[in-house]
N, C-alpha and C positions, 0 to 999 in steps of 0.2 A: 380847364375851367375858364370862361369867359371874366374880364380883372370887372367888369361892370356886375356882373353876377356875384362874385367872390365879395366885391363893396356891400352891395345889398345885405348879403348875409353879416359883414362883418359889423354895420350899423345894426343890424337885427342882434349881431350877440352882445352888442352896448345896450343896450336895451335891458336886455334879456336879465344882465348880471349888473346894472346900476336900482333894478326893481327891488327893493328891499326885502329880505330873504333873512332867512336862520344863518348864512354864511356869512351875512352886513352884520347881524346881533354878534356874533363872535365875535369876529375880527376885530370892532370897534371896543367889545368886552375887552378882549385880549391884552389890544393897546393898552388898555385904561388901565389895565390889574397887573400886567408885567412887563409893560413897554412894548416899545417898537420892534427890536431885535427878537425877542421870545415871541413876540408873537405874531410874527412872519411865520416862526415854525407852524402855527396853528392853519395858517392858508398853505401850506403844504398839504396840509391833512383834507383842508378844502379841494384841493385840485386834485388829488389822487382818488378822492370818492366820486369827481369828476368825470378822469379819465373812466373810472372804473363804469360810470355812467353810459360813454360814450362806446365805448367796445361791449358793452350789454347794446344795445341798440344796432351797433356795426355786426352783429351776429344773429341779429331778429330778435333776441329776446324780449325786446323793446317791444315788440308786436302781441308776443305772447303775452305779457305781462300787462296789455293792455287790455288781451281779447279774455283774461281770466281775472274773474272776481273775487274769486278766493285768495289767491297770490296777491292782489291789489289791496285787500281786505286783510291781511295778514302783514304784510310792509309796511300800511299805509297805519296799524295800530301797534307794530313795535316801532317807528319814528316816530310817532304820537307821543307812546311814554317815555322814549328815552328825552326828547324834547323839554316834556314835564319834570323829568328827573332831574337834567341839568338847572332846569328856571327854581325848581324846589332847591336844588343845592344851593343857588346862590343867594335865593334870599334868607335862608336859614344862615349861612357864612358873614350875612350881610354885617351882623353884630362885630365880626372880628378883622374886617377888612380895613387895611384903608391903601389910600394911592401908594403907587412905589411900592409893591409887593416885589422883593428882594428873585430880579428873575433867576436864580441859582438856586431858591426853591422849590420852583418849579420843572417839574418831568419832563422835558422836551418831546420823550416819544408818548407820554400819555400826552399830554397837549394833541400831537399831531392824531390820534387816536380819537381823542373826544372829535375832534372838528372832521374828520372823517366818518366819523359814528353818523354827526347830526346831518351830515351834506347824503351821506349814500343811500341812509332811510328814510328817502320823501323820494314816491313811486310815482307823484304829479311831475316830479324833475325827467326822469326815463322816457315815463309818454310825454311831455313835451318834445324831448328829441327827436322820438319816434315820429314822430307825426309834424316836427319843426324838418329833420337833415334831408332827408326825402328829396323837398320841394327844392332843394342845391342841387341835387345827384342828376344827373345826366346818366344814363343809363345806357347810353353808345358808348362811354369812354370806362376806362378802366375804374374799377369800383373802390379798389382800396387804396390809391391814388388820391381820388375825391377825397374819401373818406377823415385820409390823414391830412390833410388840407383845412377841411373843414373841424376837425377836429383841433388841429394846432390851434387855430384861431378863437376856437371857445375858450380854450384852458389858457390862451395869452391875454386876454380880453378881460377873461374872468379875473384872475391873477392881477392884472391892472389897476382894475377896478377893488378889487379886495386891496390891495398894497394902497391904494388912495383914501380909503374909507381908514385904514389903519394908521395913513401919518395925520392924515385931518383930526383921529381923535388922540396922538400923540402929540400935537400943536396944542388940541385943547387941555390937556393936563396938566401943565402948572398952574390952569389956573379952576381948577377940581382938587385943590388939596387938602382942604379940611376933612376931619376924618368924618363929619355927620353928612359930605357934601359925599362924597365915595361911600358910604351908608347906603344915601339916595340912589345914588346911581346903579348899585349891585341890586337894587329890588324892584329898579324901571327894569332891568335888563333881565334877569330873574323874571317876572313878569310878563316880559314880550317873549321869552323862549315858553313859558307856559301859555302862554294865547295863541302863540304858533303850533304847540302841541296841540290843543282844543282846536283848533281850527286844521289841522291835518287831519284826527282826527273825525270830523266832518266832512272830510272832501268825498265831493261822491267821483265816482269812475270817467 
């Protein structure tokens, strides 16, 4: 792969994963509710619904999933509600939260679970790939080659950019410490995973 070609794409995946997403609402959730350390675990969970993303596409499925309504129409309304579920949970918790929630609390492997759940059930992320990895792929050179090339560089990108968004809102949290100020916060954030639901949701094919 041409390093001029490789650049293009690799600005295209800055792009791509700095666009505020259900994966930006975590992360930054994350930060805010059990620090920086736990929740890194949660952008685990984000890159592995990633990968899992990325090898659906490297096998066609990406195509399939595109060219059927049903399938699209069925992903696209269980990430919808699980979506809604999480932004419902959090503003109902909202009463009992506050900063500095004790990360030894928290489940590491449901962490990584939930932020896996909400990254692999949006079927708008799949066909973007499908129809984004393509225009890289040279098709004289070896495919699975490309492939993992292009692949490394989403999931390092994305990762980057998720690890950035997570210390920016760990900087901003000593000074989110009142407990009515982390009230507010748990029910913008509550809120935006429910309008990202509704707006999944809606997406047409």
């Amino acid at each position: 792969m041409a390093l001029s070609l490789w650049f293009t794409f690799f600005v295209a995946c800055i792009v791509f994963s700095v666009a505020p997403g259900a994966g930006t609402v975590a992360s930054i959730s994350n930060s805010l509710n059990v620090g920086f350390k736990t929740a890194v675990k949660g952008i685990v969970g984000l890159q592995l619904a990633l990968i899992s993303h990325l090898l659906i596409v490297s096998f066609g499925l990406g195509a399939l999933l595109a060219s059927s309504a049903t399938a699209f129409t069925a992903i696209k309304y269980l990430g919808a509600a699980y979506l809604i579920y999480v932004g419902v949970s959090k503003i109902l918790a909202a009463k009992k939260s506050k900063i500095g929630t004790d990360a030894g609390d928290v489940n590491p492997k449901a962490l990584i679970r939930q932020c896996y759940i909400v990254n692999i059930m949006n079927p708008k992320s799949i066909i973007f790939l499908a129809a984004f990895l393509p225009q890289f792929i040279d098709p004289q050179q070896a495919m699975i080659g490309q492939y993992l090339i292009l692949g490394t560089t989403v999931v390092l990108v994305d990762t980057c950019v998720m690890l950035g968004y997570t210390i920016m809102a760990s900087v901003a949290k000593p000074y989110l410490t009142s407990p009515s100020t982390m009230k507010a916060m748990n029910r913008v954030f509550g809120s935006l995973f429910v309008s990202m639901g509704v707006l999944l949701a809606r997406a047409e094919q």
